[in-house]
C-alpha positions in Angstrom: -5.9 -125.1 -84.0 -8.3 -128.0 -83.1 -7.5 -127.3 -79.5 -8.5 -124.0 -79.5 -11.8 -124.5 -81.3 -12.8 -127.0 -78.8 -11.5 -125.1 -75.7 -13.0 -121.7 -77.0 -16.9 -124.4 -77.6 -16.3 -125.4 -74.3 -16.2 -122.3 -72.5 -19.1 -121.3 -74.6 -21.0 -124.4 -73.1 -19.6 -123.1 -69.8 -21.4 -119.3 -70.3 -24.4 -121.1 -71.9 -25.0 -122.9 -68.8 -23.9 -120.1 -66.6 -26.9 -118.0 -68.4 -28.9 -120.5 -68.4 -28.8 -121.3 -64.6 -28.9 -117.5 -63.9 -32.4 -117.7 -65.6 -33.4 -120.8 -63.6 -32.5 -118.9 -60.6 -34.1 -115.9 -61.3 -37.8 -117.6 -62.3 -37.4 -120.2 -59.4 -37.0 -117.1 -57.2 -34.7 -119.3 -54.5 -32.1 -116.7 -53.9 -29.2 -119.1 -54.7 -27.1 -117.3 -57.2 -27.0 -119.0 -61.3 -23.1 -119.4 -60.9 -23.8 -121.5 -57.8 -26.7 -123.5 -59.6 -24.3 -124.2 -62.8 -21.6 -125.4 -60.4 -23.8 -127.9 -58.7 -25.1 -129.3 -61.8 -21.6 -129.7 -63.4 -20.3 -130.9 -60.4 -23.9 -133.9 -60.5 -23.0 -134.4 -64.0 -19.2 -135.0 -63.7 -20.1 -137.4 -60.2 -22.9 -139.6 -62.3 -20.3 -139.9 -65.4 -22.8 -137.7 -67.5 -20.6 -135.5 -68.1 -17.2 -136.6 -68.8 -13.8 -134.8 -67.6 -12.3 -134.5 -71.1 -15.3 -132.9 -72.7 -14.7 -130.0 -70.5 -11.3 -130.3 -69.1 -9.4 -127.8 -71.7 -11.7 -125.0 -71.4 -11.8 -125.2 -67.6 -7.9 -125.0 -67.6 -8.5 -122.0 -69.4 -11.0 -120.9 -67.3 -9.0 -121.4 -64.1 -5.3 -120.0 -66.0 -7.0 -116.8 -66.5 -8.8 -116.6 -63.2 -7.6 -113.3 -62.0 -8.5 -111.6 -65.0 -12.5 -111.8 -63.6 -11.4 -110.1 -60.7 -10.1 -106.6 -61.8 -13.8 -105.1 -62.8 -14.9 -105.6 -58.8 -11.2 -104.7 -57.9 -11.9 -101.2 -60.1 -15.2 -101.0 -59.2 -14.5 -100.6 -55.4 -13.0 -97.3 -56.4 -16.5 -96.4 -56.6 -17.0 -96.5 -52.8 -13.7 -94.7 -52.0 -15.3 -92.4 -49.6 -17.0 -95.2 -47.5 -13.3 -96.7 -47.8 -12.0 -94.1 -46.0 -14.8 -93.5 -43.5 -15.1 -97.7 -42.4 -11.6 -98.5 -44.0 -9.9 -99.7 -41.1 -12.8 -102.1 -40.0 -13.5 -103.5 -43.6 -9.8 -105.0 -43.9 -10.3 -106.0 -40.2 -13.0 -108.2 -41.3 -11.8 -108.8 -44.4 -8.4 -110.4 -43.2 -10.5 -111.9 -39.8 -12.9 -113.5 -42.6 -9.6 -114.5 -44.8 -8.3 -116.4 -41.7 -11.4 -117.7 -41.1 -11.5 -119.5 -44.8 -7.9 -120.7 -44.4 -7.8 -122.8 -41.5 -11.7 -123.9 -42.2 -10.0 -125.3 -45.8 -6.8 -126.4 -44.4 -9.0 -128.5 -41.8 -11.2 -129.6 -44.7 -8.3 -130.6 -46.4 -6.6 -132.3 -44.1 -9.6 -134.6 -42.5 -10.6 -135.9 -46.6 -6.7 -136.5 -46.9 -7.2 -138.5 -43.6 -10.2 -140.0 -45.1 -8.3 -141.0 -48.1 -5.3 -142.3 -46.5 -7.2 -144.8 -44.4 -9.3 -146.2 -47.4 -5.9 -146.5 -49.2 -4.3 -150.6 -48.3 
């Protein structure tokens, strides 16, 4: 029970942020999305020990189990554009799997040159 009171607060401090940096965005007119704002400063906060990992760790797990959940109102909101899906169909999922590719090996690469990194540092 005490886990889920302080998961269920931490995702509220999660979508209190997320509003809040959606504001910021908005009035600082930069045309950086709020999500990408709230990630930055969590990601600040967690690097200068602000913010520590177990004050938020059980409500990101959450976040991150149920992940695909936040994905099925775009999924059936594409259904809105079925007619441009069947006119330019063929050349969206080309550049939707070319893009796809493109994130995979850039990520893989990523990956692999900090695990490089790491392995060096390592005696």
């Amino acid at each position: 029970m005490v886990n889920m009171l302080k998961g269920t607060l931490q995702v509220a401090g999660f979508m209190v942020l997320s509003l809040g940096m959606d504001q910021l965005a908005a009035w600082l007119n930069i045309g950086i999305p709020g999500s990408i704002l709230g990630i930055v400063v969590v990601f600040i906060l967690l690097e200068t020990k602000i913010l520590r990992l177990e004050w938020i760790e059980l409500g990101a797990n959450w976040l991150l189990a149920e992940l695909l959940l936040f994905f099925i109102p775009a999924a059936v909101g594409i259904m809105k554009y079925f007619p441009i899906l069947e006119a330019e169909g063929l050349q969206i999922l080309v550049v939707v799997l070319f893009s796809t590719v493109i994130v995979m090996v850039s990520s893989g690469l990523t990956a692999g040159f900090i695990s490089s990194r790491k392995g060096r540092k390592t005696p």
